[in-house]
C-alpha positions as CSV (number, residue, x, y, z in Angstrom):
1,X,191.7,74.9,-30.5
2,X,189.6,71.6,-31.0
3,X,191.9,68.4,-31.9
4,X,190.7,65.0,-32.6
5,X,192.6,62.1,-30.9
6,X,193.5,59.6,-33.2
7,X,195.0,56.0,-32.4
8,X,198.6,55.4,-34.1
9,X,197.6,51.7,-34.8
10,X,194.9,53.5,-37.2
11,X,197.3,55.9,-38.6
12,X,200.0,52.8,-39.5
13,X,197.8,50.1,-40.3
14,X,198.3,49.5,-44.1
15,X,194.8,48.0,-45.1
16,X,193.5,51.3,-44.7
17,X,193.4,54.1,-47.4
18,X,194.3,57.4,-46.0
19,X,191.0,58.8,-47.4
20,X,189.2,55.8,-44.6
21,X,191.5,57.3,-42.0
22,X,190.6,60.6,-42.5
23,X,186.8,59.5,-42.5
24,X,186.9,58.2,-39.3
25,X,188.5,61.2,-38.0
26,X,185.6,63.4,-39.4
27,X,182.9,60.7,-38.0
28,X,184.4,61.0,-34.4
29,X,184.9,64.9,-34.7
30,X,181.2,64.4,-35.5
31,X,179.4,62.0,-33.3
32,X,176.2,63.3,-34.1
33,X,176.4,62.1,-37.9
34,X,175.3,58.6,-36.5
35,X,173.4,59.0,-33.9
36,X,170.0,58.4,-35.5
37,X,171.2,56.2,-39.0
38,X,174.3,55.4,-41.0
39,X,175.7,58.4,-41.7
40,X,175.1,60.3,-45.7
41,X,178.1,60.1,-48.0
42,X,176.8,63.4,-49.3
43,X,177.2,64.8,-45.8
44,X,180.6,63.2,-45.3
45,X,181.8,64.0,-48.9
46,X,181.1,67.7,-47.6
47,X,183.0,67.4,-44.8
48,X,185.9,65.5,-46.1
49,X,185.8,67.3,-49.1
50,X,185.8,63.5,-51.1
51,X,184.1,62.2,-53.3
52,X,180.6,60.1,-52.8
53,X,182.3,56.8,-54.5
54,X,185.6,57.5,-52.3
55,X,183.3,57.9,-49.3
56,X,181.4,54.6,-49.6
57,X,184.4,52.6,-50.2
58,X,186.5,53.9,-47.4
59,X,183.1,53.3,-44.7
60,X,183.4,49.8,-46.3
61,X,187.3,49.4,-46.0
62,X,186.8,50.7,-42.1
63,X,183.8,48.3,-41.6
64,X,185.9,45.2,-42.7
65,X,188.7,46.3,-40.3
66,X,187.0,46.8,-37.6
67,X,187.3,50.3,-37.1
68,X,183.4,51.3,-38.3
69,X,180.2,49.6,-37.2
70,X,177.2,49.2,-39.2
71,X,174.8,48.6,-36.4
72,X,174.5,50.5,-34.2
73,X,176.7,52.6,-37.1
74,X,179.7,54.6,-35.7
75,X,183.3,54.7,-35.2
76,X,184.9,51.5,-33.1
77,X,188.3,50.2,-32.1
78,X,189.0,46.9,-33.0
79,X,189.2,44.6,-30.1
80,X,192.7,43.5,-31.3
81,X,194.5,46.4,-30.5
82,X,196.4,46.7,-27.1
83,X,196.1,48.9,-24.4
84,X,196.7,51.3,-23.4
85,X,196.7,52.7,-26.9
86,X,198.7,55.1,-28.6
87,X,197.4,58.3,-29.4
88,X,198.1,61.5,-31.1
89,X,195.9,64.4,-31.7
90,X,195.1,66.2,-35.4
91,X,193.5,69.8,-35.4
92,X,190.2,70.1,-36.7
93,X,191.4,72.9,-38.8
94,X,193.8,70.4,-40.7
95,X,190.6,68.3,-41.3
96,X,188.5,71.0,-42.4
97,X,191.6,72.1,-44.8
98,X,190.5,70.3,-47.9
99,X,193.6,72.1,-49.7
100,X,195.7,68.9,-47.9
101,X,195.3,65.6,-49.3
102,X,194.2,63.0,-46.5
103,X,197.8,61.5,-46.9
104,X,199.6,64.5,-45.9
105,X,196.9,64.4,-42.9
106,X,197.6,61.3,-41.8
107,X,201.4,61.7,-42.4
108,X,200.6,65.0,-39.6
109,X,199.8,62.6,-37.1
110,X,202.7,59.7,-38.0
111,X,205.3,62.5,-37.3
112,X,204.0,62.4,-33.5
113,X,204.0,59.3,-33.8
114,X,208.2,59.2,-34.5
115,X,210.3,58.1,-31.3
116,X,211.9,61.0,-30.7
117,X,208.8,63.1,-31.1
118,X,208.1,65.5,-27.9
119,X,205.2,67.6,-29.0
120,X,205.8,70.3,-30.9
121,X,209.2,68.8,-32.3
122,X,210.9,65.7,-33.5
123,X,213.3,64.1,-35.8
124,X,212.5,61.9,-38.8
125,X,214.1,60.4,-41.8
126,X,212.0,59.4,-44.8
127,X,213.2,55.7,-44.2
128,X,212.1,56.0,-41.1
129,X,208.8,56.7,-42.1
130,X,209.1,54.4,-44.9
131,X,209.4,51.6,-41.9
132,X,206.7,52.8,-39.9
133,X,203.9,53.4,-42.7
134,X,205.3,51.2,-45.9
135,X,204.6,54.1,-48.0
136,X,206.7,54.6,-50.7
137,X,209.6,57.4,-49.7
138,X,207.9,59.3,-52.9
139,X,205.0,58.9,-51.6
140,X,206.3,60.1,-48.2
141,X,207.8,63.4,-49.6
142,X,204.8,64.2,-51.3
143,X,202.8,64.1,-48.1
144,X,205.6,66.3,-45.8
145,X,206.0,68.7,-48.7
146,X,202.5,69.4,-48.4
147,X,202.3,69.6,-44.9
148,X,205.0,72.6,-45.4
149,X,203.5,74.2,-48.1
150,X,200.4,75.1,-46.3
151,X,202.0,76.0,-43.7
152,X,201.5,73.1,-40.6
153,X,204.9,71.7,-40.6
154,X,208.1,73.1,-40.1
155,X,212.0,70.9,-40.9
156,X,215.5,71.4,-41.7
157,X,218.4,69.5,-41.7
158,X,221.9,69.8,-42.1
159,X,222.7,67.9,-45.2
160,X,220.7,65.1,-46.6
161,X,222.9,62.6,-44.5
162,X,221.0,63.9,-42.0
163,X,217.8,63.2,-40.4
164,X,214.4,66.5,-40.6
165,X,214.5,68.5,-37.4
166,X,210.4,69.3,-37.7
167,X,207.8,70.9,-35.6
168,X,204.2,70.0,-36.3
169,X,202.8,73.4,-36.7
170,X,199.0,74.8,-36.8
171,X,199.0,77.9,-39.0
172,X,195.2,79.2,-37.9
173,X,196.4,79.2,-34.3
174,X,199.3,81.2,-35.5
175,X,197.5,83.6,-37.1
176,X,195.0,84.2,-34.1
177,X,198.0,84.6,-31.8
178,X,199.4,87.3,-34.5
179,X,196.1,88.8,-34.2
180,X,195.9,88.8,-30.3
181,X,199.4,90.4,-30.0
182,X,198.2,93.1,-32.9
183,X,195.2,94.0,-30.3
184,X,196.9,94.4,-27.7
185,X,199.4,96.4,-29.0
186,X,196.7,98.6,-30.6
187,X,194.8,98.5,-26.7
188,X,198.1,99.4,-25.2
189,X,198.2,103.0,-26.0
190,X,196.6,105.5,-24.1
191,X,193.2,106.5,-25.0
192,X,190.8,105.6,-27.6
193,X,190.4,101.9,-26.6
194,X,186.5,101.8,-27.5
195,X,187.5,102.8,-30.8
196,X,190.1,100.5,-31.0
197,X,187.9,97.7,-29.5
198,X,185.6,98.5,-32.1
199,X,188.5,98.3,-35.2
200,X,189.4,95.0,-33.8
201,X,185.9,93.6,-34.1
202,X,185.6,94.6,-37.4
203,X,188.9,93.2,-38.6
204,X,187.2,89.9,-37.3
205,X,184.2,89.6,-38.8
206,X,184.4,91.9,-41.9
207,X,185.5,90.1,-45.0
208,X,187.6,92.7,-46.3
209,X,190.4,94.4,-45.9
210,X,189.8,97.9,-47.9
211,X,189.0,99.9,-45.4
212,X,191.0,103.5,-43.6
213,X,191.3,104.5,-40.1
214,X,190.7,107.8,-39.2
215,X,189.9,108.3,-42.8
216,X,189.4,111.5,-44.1
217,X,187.9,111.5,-47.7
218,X,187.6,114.5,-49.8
219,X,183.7,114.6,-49.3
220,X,183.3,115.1,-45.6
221,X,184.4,118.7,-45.2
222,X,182.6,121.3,-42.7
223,X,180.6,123.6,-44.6
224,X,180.8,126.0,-42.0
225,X,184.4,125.9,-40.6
226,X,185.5,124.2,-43.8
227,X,187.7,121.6,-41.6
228,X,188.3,118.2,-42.9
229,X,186.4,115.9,-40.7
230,X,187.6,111.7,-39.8
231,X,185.8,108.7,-39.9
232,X,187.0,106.0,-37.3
233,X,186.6,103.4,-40.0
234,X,185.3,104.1,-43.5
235,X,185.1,101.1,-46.2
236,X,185.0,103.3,-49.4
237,X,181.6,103.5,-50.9
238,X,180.3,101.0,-48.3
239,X,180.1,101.8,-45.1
240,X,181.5,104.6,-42.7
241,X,181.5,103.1,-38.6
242,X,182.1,105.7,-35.8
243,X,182.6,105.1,-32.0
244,X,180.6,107.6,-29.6
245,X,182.0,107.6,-26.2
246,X,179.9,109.2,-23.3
247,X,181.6,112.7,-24.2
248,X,179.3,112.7,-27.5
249,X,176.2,112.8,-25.7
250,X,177.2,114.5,-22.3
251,X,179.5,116.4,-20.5
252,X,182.3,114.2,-18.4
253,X,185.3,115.3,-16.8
254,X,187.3,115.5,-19.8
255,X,184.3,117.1,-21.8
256,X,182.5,120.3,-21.0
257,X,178.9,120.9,-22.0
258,X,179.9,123.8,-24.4
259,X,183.0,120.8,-26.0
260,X,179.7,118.5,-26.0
261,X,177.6,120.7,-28.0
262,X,180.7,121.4,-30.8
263,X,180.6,117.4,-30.6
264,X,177.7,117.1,-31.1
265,X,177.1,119.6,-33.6
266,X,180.0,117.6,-35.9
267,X,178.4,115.0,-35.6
268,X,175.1,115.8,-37.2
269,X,177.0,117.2,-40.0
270,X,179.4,114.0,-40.3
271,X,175.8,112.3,-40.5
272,X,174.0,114.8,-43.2
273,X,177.1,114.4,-45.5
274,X,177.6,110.7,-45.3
275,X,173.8,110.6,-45.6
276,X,173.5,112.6,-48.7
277,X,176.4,110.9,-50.4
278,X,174.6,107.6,-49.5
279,X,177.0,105.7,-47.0
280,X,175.1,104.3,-43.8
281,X,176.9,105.9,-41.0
282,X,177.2,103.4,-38.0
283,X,177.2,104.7,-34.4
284,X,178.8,102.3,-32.2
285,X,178.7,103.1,-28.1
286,X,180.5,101.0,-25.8
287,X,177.4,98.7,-24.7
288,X,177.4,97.4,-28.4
289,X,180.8,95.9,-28.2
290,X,179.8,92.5,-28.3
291,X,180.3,90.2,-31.5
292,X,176.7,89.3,-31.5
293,X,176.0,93.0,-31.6
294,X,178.7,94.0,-34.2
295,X,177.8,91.7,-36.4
296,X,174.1,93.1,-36.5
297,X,175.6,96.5,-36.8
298,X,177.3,95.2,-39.8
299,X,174.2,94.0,-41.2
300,X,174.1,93.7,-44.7
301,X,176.1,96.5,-45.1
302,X,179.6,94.7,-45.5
303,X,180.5,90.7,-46.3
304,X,181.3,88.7,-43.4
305,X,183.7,86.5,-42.1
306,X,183.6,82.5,-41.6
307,X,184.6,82.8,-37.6
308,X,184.6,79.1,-37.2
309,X,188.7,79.2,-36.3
310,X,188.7,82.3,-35.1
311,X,187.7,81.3,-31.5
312,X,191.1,82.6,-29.2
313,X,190.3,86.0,-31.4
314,X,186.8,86.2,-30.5
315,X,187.1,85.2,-26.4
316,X,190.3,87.8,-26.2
317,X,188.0,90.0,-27.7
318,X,185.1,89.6,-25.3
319,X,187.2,89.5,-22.4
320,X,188.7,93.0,-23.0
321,X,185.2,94.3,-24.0
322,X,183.5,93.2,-20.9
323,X,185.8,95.4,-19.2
324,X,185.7,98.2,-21.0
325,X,181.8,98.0,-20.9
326,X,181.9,97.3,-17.0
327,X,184.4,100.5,-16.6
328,X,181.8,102.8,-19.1
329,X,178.9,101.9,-16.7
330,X,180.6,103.0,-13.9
331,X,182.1,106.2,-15.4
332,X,178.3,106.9,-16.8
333,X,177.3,106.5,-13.3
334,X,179.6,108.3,-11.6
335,X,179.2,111.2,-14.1
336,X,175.5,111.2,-13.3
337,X,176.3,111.3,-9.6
338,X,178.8,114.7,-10.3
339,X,175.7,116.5,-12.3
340,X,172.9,115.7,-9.6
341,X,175.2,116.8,-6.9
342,X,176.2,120.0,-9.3
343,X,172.1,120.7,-9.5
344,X,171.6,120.3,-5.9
345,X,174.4,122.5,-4.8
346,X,173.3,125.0,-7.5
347,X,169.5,124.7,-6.5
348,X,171.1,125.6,-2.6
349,X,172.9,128.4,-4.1
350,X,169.4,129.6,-6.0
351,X,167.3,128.5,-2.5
352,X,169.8,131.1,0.1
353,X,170.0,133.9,-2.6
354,X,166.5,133.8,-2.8
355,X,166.1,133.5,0.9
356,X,168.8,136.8,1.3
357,X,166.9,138.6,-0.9
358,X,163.4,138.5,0.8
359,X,165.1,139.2,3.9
C-alpha cells in the first residue's frame, strides 16, 4: 500500500503545528494540487478533513519555515536541513483517516523516528518523546492513545517503570490480508471455485453484509417436483446472483446432455419465480469475473463499496480470476473438440451403415 515519505526534521521541528505537517503530507501525496496555481483550501480542507481557516494558516506557518513555496507553489525542504536526511514513511490510509487527529499522525511517524525503532517495532517512553517533540507528556498520551484506539499502533510494557514495546501497525492492510487468507481458504476446497470467485467479488464491492449463500428462501420451490431450490447469493428483497458454469449450457465431461437439459430446465424456473416475485436474477459466467464487469452486474441493484484501500484484495482477486477464466477457455474448447469429433465418428457410423445397406 501507498506511503508518503516524510522527513523527521519536519515531524520534530516545533514551529510547526501538526495540522501544517499533516498539510504538507497531503500536498506531496498530491502533487498535482499545485501544478497549475496555489492549491484551494477547500480542496485541501477535503482532504485533510480541516478546516478552511486552519488550512490557510498552516500553508502560511509552512511558507515562513521554508517547507511550502508560494511561487512556483508546492512542497520544499528548507535548504538548512542536512543530508542525507531522515526519513520515515506514513500510510496514506492514516492520512485519509480523518477519525485521527493530525497530532496522533505525526506522533505515527515520531515512533519511527525513536532510536531503537526497526520497522515494524520499537521502544519508547513518553519522556522520550517528550525530548524529541517538546510536546507535553499529556499531550503525548493523547496522541499514542489514539493511534491504538483505531487500531495503527500496538504497545505494552511491563510496569510503568518501564519503557512501551510498540509496533506501528496499518489496520486496512490487516484487514485485506484477513480477507486474502478468507479467499483462499474458501478457493482451497474442491469444486465450485467460479462460484466462489464470484462470492468473493461481491464481498468487495457490495456495501452490505445481509446477504446468504446457497440460500434457499421459502419462495423458490419447484412447482413440479416441489424441491426447494438455492440461490448462490441472494440479498433478501434485492437481488438474487447465480454462477453458470459451462455445464448449464452444454454437456461436459462431468455433465450429460439429458443432466444439461434438467439444468437447464431449473433454471428457467429459478428465473420465472425470482421474476415474478420481482428480484433481478443475475447470471454470472466465468468470462465476467472481472471487477470492472462485476460491478456493472451489480448495477444499481445493490450499494457499493469505496475500493480505494482495497487494492491487495482487488489484484489477488484478478490474479486468481485470470486463471480460472484462462482454464474455462480451454475446457470450452476442448469440450467443443470432444463433440465435433463425437459428430464425425457418428456421421462415419451413419455414412458405412448406409453404405452396408445399399450393398
Amino acid at each position: 500500500m501507498e506511503k508518503v515519505k516524510v522527513p523527521v526534521a519536519l515531524l520534530l521541528n516545533p514551529t510547526i503545528t501538526a495540522s501544517a505537517k499533516v498539510i504538507w503530507m497531503v500536498l506531496k501525496l498530491h502533487p498535482e494540487l499545485t501544478k497549475q496555481s496555489r492549491p484551494s483550501p477547500t480542496r485541501l480542507a477535503v482532504l485533510t478533513g480541516l478546516s478552511r481557516p486552519t488550512v490557510r494558516k498552516g500553508l502560511a506557518t509552512l511558507a515562513a519555515a521554508g517547507w511550502y513555496r508560494l511561487s512556483p507553489p508546492g512542497i520544499s525542504v528548507p535548504t538548512t536541513e542536512p543530508k542525507p536526511r531522515r526519513i520515515v514513511e506514513i500510510p496514506i490510509e492514516l492520512l485519509e483517516d480523518h477519525s485521527v487527529r493530525p497530532q496522533a499522525v505525526v506522533m505515527y511517524g515520531v515512533l519511527q523516528a525513536t532510536p531503537e525503532y526497526k520497522p515494524p517495532t520499537g521502544k519508547y517512553t513518553r519522556k522520550q518523546l517528550r525530548e524529541m517533540t517538546g510536546k507535553a507528556l499529556k499531550t503525548i498520551s493523547r496522541a499514542t492513545n489514539m493511534l491504538v484506539q483505531r487500531g495503527w499502533l500496538e504497545r505494552a510494557r511491563k510496569n510503568h517503570l518501564c519503557p512501551y514495546i510498540f509496533t506501528v501497525k496499518n489496520p486496512i492492510y490487516e484487514q485485506c490480508k484477513e480477507e486474502i487468507e478468507s479467499l483462499k481458504r474458501l478457493l482451497s476446497r474442491p469444486n465450485r471455485k467460479g462460484e466462489q470467485l464470484m462470492r468473493g467479488h461481491l464481498s468487495l464491492i457490495v456495501a452490505s453484509n445481509e446477504y446468504e449463500d446457497d440460500a434457499s428462501p421459502g419462495f423458490l420451490v419447484n412447482p413440479f417436483t416441489k424441491e426447494e431450490m438455492q440461490l448462490d447469493r441472494y440479498y433478501p428483497g434485492l437481488a438474487a446472483f447465480e454462477f453458470n458454469g459451462q455445464q448449464h449450457y452444454e454437456p461436459t465431461e462431468f455433465a450429460t446432455p439429458e443432466e444439461v437439459e434438467k439444468q437447464q430446465a431449473r433454471d428457467d424456473i429459478k428465473a420465472g419465480i425470482c421474476r415474478r416475485r420481482g428480484i433481478p436474477l443475475i447470471i454470472v459466467r466465468p468470462e465476467d469475473l472481472t471487477l470492472e464487469t462485476m460491478i456493472q452486474k451489480v448495477g444499481n441493484y445493490l450499494p457499493l463499496r469505496d475500493l480505494r484501500h482495497r487494492q491487495p484484495v482487488i489484484r489477488f482477486l484478478e490474479r486468481v480470476s485470470r486463471g480460472y477464466r484462462l482454464a474455462a477457455l480451454r475446457n470450452q474448447a476442448l469440450a467443443a473438440k470432444r463433440a465435433a469429433a463425437a459428430r464425425s465418428q457418428g456421421q462415419e457410423v451413419t455414412a458405412r451403415s448406409a453404405t452396408n445397406h445399399s450393398g
